[in-house]
VMD Tcl script that builds the backbone (N, CA, C; Angstrom):
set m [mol new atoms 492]
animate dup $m
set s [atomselect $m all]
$s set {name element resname resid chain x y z} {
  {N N UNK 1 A -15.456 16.606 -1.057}
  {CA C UNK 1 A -14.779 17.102 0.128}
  {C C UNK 1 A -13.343 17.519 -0.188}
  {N N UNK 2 A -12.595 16.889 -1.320}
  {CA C UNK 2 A -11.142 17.103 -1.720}
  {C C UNK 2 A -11.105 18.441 -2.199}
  {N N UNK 3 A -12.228 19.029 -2.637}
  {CA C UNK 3 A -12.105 20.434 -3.520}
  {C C UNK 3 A -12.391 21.228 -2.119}
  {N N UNK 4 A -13.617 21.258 -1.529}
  {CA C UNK 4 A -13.944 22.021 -0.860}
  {C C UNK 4 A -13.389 22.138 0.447}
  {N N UNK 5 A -13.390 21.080 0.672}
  {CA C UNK 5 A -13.133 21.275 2.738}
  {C C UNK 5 A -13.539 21.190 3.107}
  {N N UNK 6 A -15.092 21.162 3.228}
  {CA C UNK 6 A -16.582 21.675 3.739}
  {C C UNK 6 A -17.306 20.794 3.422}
  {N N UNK 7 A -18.038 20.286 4.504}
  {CA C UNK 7 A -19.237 19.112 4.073}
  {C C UNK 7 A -20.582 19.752 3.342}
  {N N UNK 8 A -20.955 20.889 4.137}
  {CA C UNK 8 A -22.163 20.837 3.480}
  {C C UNK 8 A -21.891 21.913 1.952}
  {N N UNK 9 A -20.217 22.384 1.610}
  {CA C UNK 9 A -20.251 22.903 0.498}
  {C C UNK 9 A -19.958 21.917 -0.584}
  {N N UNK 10 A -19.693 21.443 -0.349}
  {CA C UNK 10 A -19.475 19.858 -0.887}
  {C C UNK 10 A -20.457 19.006 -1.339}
  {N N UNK 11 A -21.640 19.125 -0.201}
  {CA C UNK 11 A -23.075 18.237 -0.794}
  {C C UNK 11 A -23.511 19.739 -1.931}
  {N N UNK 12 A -23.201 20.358 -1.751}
  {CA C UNK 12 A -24.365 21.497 -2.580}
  {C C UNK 12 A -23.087 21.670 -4.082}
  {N N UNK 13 A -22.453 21.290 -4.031}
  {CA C UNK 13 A -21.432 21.111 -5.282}
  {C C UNK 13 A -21.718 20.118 -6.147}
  {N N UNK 14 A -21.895 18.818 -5.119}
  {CA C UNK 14 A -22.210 17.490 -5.771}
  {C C UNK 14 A -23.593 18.095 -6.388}
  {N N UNK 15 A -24.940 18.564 -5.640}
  {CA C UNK 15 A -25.864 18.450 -6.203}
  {C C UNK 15 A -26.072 20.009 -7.334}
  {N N UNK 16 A -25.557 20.387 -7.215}
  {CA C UNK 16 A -25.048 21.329 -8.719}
  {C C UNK 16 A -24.319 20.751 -10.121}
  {N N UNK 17 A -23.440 19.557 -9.684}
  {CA C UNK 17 A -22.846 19.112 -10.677}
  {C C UNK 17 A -24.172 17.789 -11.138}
  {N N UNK 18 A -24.825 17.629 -10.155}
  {CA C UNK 18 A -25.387 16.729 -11.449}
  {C C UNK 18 A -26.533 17.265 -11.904}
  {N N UNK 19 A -26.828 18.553 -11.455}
  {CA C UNK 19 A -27.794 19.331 -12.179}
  {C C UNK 19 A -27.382 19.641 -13.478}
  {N N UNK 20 A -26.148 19.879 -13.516}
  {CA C UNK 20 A -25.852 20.488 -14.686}
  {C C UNK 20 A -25.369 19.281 -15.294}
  {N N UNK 21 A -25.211 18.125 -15.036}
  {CA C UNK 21 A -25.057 16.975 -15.689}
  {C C UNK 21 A -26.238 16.016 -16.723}
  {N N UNK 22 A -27.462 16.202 -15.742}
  {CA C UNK 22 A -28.809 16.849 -16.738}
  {C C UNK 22 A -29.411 16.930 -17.451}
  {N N UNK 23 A -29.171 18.483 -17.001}
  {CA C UNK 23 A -29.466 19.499 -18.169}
  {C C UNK 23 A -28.700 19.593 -19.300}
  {N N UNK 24 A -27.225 18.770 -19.723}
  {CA C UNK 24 A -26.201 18.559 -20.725}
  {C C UNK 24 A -26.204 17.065 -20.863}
  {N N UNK 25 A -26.804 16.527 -20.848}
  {CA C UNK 25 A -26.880 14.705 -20.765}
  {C C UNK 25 A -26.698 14.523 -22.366}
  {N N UNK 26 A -27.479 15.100 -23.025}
  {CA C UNK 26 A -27.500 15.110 -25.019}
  {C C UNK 26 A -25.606 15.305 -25.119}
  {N N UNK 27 A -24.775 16.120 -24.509}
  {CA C UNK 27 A -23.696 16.371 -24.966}
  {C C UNK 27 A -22.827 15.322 -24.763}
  {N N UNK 28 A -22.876 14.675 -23.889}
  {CA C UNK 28 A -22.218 13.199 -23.782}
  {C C UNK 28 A -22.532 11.943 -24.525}
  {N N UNK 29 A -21.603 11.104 -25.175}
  {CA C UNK 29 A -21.248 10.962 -26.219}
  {C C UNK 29 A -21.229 9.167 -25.522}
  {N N UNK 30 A -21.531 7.922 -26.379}
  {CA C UNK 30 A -21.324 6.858 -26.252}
  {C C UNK 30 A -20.459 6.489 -25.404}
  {N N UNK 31 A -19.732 6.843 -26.379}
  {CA C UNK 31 A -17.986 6.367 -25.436}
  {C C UNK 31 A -17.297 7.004 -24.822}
  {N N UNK 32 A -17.771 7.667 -24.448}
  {CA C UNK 32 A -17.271 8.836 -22.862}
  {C C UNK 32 A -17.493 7.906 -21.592}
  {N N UNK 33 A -16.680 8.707 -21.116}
  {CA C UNK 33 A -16.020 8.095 -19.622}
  {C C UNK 33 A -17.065 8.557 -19.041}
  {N N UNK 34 A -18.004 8.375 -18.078}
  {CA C UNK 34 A -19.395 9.178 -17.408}
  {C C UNK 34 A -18.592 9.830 -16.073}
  {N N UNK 35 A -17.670 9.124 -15.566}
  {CA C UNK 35 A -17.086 9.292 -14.044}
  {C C UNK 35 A -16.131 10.885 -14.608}
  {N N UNK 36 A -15.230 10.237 -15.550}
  {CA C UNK 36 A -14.358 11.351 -15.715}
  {C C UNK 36 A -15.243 12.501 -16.596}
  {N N UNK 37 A -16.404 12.785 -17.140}
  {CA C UNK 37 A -17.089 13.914 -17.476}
  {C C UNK 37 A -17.932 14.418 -16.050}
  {N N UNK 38 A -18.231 13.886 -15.297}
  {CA C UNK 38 A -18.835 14.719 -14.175}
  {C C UNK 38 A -17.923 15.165 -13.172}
  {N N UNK 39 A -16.500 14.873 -13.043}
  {CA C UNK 39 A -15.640 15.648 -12.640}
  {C C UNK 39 A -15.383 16.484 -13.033}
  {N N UNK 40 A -15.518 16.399 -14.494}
  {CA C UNK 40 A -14.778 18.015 -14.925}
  {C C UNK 40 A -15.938 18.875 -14.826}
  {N N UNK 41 A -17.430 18.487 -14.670}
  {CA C UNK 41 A -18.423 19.816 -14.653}
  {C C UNK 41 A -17.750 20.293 -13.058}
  {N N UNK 42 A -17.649 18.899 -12.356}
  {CA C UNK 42 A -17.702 19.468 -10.534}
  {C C UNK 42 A -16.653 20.265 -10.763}
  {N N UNK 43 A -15.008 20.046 -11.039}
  {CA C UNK 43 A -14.238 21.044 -11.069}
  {C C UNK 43 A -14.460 22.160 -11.939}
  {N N UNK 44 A -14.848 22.567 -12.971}
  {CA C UNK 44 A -15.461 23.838 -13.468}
  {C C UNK 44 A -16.566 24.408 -12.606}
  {N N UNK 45 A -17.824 23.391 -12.081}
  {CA C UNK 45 A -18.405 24.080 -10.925}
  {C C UNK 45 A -17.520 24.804 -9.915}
  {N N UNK 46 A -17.089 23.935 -9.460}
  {CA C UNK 46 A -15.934 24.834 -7.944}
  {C C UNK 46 A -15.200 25.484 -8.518}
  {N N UNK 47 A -14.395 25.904 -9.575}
  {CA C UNK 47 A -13.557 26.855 -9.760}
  {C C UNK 47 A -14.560 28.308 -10.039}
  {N N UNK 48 A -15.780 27.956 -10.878}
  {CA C UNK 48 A -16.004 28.938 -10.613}
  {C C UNK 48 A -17.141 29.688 -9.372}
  {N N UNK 49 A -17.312 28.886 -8.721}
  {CA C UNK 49 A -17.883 29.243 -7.302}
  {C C UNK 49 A -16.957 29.968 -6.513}
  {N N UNK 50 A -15.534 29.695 -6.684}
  {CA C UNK 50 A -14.313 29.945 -6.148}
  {C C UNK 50 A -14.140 31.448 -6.348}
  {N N UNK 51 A -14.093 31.460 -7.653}
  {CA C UNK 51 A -14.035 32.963 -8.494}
  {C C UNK 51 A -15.217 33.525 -7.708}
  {N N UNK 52 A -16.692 33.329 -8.189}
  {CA C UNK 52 A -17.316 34.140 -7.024}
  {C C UNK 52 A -16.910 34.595 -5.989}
  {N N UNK 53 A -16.366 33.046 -4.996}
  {CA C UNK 53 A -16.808 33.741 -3.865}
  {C C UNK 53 A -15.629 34.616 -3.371}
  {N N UNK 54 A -14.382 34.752 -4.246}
  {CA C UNK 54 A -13.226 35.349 -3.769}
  {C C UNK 54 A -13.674 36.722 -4.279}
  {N N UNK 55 A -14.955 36.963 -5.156}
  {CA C UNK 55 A -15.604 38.601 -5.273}
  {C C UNK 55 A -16.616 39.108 -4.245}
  {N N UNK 56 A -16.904 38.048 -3.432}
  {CA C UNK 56 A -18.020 38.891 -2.726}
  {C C UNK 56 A -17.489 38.611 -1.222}
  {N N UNK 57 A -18.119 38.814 -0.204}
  {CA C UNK 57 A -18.418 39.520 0.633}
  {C C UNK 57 A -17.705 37.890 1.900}
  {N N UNK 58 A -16.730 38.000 2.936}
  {CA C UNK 58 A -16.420 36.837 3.474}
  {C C UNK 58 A -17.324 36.264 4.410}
  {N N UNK 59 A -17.866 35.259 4.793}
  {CA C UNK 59 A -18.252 34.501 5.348}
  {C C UNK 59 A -18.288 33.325 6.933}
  {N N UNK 60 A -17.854 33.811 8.171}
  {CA C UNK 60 A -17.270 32.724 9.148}
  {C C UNK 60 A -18.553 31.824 9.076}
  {N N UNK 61 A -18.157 30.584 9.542}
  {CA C UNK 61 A -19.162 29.522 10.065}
  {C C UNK 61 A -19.097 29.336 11.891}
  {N N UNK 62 A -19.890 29.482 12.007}
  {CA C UNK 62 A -20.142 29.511 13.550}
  {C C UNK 62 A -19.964 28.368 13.873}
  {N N UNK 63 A -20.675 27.126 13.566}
  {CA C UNK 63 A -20.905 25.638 14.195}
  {C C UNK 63 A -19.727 24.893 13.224}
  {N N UNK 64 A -18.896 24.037 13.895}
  {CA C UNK 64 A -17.669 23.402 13.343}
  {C C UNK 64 A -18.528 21.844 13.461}
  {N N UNK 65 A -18.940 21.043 12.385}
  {CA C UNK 65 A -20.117 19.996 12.375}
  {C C UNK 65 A -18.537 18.850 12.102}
  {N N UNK 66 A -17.414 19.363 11.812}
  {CA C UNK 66 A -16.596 17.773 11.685}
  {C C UNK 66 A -16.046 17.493 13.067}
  {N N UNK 67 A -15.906 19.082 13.763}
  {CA C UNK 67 A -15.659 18.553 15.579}
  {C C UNK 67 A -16.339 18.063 15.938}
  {N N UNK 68 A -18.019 18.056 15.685}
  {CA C UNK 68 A -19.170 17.686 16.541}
  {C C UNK 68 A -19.382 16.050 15.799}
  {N N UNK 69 A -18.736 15.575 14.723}
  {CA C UNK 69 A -18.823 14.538 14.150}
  {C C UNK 69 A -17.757 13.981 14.813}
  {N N UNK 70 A -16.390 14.582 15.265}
  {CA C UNK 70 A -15.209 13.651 15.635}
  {C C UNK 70 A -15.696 12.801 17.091}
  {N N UNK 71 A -16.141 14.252 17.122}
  {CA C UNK 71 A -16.698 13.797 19.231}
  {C C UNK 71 A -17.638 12.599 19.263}
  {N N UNK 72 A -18.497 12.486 18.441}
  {CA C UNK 72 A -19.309 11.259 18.385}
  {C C UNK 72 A -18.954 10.356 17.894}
  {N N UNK 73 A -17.914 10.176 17.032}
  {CA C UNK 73 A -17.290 8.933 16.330}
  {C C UNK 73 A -16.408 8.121 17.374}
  {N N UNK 74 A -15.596 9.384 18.345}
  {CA C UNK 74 A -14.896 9.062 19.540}
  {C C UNK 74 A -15.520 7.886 20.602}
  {N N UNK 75 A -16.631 8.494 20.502}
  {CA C UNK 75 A -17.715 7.892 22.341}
  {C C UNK 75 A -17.984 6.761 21.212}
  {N N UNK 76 A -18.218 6.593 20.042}
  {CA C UNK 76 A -18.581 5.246 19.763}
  {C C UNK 76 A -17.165 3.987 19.347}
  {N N UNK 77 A -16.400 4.450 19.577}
  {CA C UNK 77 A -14.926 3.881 18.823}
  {C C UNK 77 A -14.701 2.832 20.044}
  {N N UNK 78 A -14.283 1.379 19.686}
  {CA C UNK 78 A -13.678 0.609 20.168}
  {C C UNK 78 A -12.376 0.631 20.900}
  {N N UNK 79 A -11.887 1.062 20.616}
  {CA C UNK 79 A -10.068 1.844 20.727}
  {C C UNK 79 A -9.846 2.942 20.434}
  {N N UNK 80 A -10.118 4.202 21.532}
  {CA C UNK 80 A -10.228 5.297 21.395}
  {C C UNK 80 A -8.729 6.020 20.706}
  {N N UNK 81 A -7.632 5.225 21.313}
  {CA C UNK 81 A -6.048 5.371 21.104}
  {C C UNK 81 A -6.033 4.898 19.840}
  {N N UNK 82 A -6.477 3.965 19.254}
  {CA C UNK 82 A -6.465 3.679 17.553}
  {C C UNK 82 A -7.002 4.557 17.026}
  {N N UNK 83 A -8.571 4.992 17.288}
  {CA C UNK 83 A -9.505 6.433 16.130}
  {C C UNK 83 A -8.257 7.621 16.595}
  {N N UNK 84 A -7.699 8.042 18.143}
  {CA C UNK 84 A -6.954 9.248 18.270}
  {C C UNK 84 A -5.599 9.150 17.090}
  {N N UNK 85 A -5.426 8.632 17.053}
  {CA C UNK 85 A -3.843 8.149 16.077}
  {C C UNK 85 A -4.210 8.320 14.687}
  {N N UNK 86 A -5.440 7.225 14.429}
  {CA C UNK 86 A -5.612 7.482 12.740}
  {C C UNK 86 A -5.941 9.085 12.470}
  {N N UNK 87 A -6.916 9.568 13.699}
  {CA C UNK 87 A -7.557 11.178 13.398}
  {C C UNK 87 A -6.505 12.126 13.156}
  {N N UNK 88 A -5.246 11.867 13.522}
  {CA C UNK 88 A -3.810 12.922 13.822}
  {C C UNK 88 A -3.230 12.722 12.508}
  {N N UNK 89 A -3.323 11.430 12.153}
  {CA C UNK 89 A -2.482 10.981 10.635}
  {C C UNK 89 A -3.472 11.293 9.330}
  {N N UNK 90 A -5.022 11.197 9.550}
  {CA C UNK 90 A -5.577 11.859 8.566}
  {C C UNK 90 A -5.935 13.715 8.632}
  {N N UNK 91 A -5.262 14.018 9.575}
  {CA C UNK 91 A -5.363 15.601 9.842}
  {C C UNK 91 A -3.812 15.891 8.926}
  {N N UNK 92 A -2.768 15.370 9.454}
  {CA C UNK 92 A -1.600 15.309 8.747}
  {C C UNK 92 A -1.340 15.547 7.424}
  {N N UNK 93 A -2.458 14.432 7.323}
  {CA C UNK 93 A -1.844 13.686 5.111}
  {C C UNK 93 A -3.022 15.127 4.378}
  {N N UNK 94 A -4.057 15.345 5.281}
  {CA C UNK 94 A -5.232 16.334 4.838}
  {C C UNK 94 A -4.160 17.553 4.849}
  {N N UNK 95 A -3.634 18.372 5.868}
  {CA C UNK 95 A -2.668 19.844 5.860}
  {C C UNK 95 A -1.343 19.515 4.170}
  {N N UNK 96 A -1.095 18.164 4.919}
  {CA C UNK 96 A 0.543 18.022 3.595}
  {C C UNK 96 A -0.553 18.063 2.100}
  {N N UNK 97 A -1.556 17.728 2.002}
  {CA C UNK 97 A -2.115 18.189 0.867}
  {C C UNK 97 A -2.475 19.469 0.319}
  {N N UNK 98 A -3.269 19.797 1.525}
  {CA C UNK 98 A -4.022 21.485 1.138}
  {C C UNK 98 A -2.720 22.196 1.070}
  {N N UNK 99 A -1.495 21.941 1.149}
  {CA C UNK 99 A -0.070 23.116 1.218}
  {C C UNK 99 A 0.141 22.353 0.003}
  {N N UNK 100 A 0.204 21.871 -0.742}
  {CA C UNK 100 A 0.349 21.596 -2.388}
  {C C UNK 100 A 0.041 22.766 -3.207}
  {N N UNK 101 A 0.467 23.578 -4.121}
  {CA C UNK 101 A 0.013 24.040 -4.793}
  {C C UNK 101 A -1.217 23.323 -5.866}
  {N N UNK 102 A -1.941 24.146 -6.626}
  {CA C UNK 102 A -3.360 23.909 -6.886}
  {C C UNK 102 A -3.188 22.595 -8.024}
  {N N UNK 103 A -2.104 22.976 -8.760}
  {CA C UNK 103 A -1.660 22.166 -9.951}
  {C C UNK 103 A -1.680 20.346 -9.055}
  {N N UNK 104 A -0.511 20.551 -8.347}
  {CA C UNK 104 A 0.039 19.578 -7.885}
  {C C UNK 104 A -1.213 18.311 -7.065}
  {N N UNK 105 A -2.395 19.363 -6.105}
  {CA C UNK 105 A -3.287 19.024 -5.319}
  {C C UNK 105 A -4.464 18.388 -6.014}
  {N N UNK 106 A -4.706 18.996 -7.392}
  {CA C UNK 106 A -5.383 18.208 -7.979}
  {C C UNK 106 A -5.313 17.052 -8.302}
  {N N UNK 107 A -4.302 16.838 -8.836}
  {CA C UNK 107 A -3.564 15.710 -9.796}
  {C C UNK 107 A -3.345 14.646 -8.488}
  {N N UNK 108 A -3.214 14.817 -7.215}
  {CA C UNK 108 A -3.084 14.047 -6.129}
  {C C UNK 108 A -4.461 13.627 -6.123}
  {N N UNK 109 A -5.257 14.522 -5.654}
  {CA C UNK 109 A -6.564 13.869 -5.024}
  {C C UNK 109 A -7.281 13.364 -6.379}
  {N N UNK 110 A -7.300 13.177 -7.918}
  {CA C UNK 110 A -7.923 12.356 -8.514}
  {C C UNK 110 A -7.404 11.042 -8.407}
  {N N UNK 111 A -6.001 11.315 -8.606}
  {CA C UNK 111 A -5.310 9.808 -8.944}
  {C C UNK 111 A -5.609 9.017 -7.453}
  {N N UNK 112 A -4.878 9.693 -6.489}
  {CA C UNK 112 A -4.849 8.686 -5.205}
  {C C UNK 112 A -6.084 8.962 -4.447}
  {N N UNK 113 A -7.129 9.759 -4.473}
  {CA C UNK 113 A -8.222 9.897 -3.768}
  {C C UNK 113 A -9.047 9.149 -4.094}
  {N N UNK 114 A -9.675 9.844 -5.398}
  {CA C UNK 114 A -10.986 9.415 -6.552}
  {C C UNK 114 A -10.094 8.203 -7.494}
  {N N UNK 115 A -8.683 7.801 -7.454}
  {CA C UNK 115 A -8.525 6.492 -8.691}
  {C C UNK 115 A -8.879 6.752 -9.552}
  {N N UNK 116 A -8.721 7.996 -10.410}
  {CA C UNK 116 A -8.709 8.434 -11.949}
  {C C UNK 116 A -7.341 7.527 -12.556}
  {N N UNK 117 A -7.608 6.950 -13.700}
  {CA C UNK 117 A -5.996 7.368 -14.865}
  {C C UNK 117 A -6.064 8.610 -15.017}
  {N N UNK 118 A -4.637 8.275 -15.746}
  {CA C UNK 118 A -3.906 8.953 -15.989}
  {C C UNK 118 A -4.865 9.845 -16.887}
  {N N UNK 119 A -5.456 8.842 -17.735}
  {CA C UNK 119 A -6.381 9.238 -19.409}
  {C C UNK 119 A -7.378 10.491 -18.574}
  {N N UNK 120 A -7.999 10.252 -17.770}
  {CA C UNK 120 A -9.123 10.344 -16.990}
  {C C UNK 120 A -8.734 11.803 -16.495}
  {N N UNK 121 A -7.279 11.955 -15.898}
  {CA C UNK 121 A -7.029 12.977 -15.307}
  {C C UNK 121 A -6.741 14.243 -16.061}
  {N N UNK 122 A -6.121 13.612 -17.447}
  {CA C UNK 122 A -5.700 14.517 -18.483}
  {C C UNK 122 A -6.824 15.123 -19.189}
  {N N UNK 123 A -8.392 14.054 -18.982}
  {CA C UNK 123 A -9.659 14.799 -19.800}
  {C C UNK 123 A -9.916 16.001 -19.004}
  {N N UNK 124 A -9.837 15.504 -17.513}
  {CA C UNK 124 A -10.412 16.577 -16.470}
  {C C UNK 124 A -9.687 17.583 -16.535}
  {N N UNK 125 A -8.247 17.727 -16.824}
  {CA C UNK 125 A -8.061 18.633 -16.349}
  {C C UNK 125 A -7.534 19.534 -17.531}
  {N N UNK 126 A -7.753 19.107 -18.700}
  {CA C UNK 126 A -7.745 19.685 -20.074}
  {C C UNK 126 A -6.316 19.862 -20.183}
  {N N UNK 127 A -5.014 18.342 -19.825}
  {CA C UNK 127 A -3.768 18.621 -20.227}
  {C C UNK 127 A -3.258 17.341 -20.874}
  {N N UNK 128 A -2.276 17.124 -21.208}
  {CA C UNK 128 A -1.301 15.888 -21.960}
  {C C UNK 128 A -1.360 14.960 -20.548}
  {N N UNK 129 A -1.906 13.727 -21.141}
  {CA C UNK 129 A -1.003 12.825 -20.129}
  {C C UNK 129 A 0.373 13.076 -19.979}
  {N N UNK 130 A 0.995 13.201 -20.342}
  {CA C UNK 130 A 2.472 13.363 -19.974}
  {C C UNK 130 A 2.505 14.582 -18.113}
  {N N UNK 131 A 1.957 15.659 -19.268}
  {CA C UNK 131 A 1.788 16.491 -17.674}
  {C C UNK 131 A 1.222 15.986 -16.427}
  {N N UNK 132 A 0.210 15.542 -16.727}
  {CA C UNK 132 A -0.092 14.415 -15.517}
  {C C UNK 132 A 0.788 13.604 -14.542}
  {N N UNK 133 A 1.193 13.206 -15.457}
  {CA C UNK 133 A 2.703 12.072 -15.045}
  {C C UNK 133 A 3.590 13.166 -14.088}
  {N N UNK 134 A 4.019 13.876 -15.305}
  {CA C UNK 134 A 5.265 14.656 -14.059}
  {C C UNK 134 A 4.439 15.549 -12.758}
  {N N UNK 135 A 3.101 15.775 -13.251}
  {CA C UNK 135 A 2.851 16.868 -12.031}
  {C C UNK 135 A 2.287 15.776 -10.856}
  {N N UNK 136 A 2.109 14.474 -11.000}
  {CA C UNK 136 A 1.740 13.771 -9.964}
  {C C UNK 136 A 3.295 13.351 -9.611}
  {N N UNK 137 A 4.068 12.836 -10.156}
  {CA C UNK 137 A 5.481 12.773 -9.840}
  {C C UNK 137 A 6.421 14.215 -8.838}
  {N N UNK 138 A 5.574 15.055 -9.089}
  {CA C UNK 138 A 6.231 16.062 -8.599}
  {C C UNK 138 A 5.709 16.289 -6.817}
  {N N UNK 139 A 3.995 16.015 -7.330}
  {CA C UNK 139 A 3.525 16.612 -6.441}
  {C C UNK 139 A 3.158 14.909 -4.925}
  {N N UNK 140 A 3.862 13.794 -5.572}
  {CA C UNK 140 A 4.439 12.771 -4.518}
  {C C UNK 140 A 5.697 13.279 -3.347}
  {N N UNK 141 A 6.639 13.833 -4.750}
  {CA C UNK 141 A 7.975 14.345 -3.681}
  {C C UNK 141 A 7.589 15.122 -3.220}
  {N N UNK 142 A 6.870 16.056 -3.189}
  {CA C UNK 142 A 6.260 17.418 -2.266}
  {C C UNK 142 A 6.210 16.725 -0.923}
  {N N UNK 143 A 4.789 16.277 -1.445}
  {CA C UNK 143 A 4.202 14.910 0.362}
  {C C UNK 143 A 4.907 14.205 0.910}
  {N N UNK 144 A 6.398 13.574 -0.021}
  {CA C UNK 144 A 7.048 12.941 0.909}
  {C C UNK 144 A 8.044 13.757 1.517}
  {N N UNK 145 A 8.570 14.787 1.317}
  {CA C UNK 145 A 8.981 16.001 2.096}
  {C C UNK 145 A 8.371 16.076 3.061}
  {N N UNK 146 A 7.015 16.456 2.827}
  {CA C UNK 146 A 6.201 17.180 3.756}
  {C C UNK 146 A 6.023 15.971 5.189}
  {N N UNK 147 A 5.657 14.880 5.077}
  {CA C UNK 147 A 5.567 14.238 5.738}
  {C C UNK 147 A 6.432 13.205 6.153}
  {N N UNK 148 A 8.025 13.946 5.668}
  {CA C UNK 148 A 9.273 12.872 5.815}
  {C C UNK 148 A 9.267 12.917 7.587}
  {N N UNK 149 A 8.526 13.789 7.911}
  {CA C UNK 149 A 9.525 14.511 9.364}
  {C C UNK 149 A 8.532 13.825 10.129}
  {N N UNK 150 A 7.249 13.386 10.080}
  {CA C UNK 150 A 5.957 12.746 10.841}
  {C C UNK 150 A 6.003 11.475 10.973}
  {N N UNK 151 A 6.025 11.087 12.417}
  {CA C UNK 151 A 6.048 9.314 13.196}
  {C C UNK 151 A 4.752 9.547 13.900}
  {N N UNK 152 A 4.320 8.324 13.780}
  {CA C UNK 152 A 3.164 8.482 15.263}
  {C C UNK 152 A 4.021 7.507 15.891}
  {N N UNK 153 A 4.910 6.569 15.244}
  {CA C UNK 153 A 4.810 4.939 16.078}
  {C C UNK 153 A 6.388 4.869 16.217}
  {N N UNK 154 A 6.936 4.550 17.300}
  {CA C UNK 154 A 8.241 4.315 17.410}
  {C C UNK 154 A 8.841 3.365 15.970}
  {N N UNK 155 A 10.000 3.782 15.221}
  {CA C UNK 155 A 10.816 2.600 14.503}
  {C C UNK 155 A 10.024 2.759 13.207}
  {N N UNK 156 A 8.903 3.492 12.859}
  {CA C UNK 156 A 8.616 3.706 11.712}
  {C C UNK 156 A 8.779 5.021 11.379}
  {N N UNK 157 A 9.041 5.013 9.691}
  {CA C UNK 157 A 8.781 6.351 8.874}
  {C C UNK 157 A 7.704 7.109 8.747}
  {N N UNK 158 A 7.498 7.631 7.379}
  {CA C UNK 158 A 6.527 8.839 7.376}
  {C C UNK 158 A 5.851 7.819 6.998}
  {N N UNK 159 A 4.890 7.872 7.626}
  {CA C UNK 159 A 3.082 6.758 7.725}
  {C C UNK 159 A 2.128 7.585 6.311}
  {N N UNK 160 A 2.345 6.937 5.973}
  {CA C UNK 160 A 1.474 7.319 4.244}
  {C C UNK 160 A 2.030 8.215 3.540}
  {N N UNK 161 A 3.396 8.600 3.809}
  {CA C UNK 161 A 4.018 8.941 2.546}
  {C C UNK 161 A 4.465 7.855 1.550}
  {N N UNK 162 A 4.995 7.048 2.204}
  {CA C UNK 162 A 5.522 5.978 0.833}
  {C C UNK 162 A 4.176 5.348 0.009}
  {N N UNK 163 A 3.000 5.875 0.661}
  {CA C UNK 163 A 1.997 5.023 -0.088}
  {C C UNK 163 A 1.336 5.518 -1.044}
  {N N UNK 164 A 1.803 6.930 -1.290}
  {CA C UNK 164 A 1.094 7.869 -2.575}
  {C C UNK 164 A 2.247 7.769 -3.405}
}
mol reanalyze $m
mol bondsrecalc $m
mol representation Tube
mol addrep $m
């Protein structure tokens, strides 16, 4: 969902990446990381699905299935004012991400999403740990910018910025 946006492009990503996980099973090696090699097929999958689909032809979706999921999570929620609050703060921390540049957005959603290392992030994403370091360092101060200016609750700060 961190790459795509999209639930059901998302299930059809997942089940592409372990197709091709597979069909390449001989290429993986004892002592390989299994978690951090099927990320990097999924992100080589989506980048180049990406490339496709920015060549062909655009696409709207008619039926919005995470409104029709919010609405039912709502009527079943204990504290409708608690799910309304968390839904505003995970709409929030979701926008201060997708406005990351691509570098920065990655390196966020392995480490603090998926809990990659550092090691892990640098296989995926074919760079130096070091780069890792500064581009997650970089791309923290971004979010805490971005979300310096956002309260839901009287007397508090930015609600999940200090926590990435």
């Amino acid at each position: 969902m961190s790459l795509s946006h999209n639930q059901a492009t998302a299930e059809d990503l997942v089940q592409e990446t372990y197709l091709r996980a597979v069909r390449s099973f001989g290429q993986l090696t004892p002592e390989s990381n299994l978690k951090s090699w099927l990320y990097t097929i999924m992100r080589n999958t989506w980048l180049n699905q990406m490339r496709h689909a920015h060549s062909g032809p655009q696409f709207v979706d008619v039926d919005d299935e995470q409104e029709q999921n919010a609405v039912a999570q709502a009527k079943s929620s204990d504290d409708p004012h608690a799910w309304y609050v968390a839904g505003i703060e995970r709409e929030h921390i979701r926008t201060a991400v997708e406005g990351l540049p691509q570098a920065y957005r990655e390196v966020i959603v392995l480490r603090e999403f998926e809990e990659l290392s550092y090691e892990e992030i640098a296989a995926v994403l074919h760079c130096a740990v070091g780069t890792v370091m500064s581009r997650l360092a970089r791309g923290r101060e971004r979010l805490r910018a971005a979300l310096s200016q956002w309260n839901t609750r009287p007397g508090r700060g930015a609600r999940g910025a200090g926590e990435l």
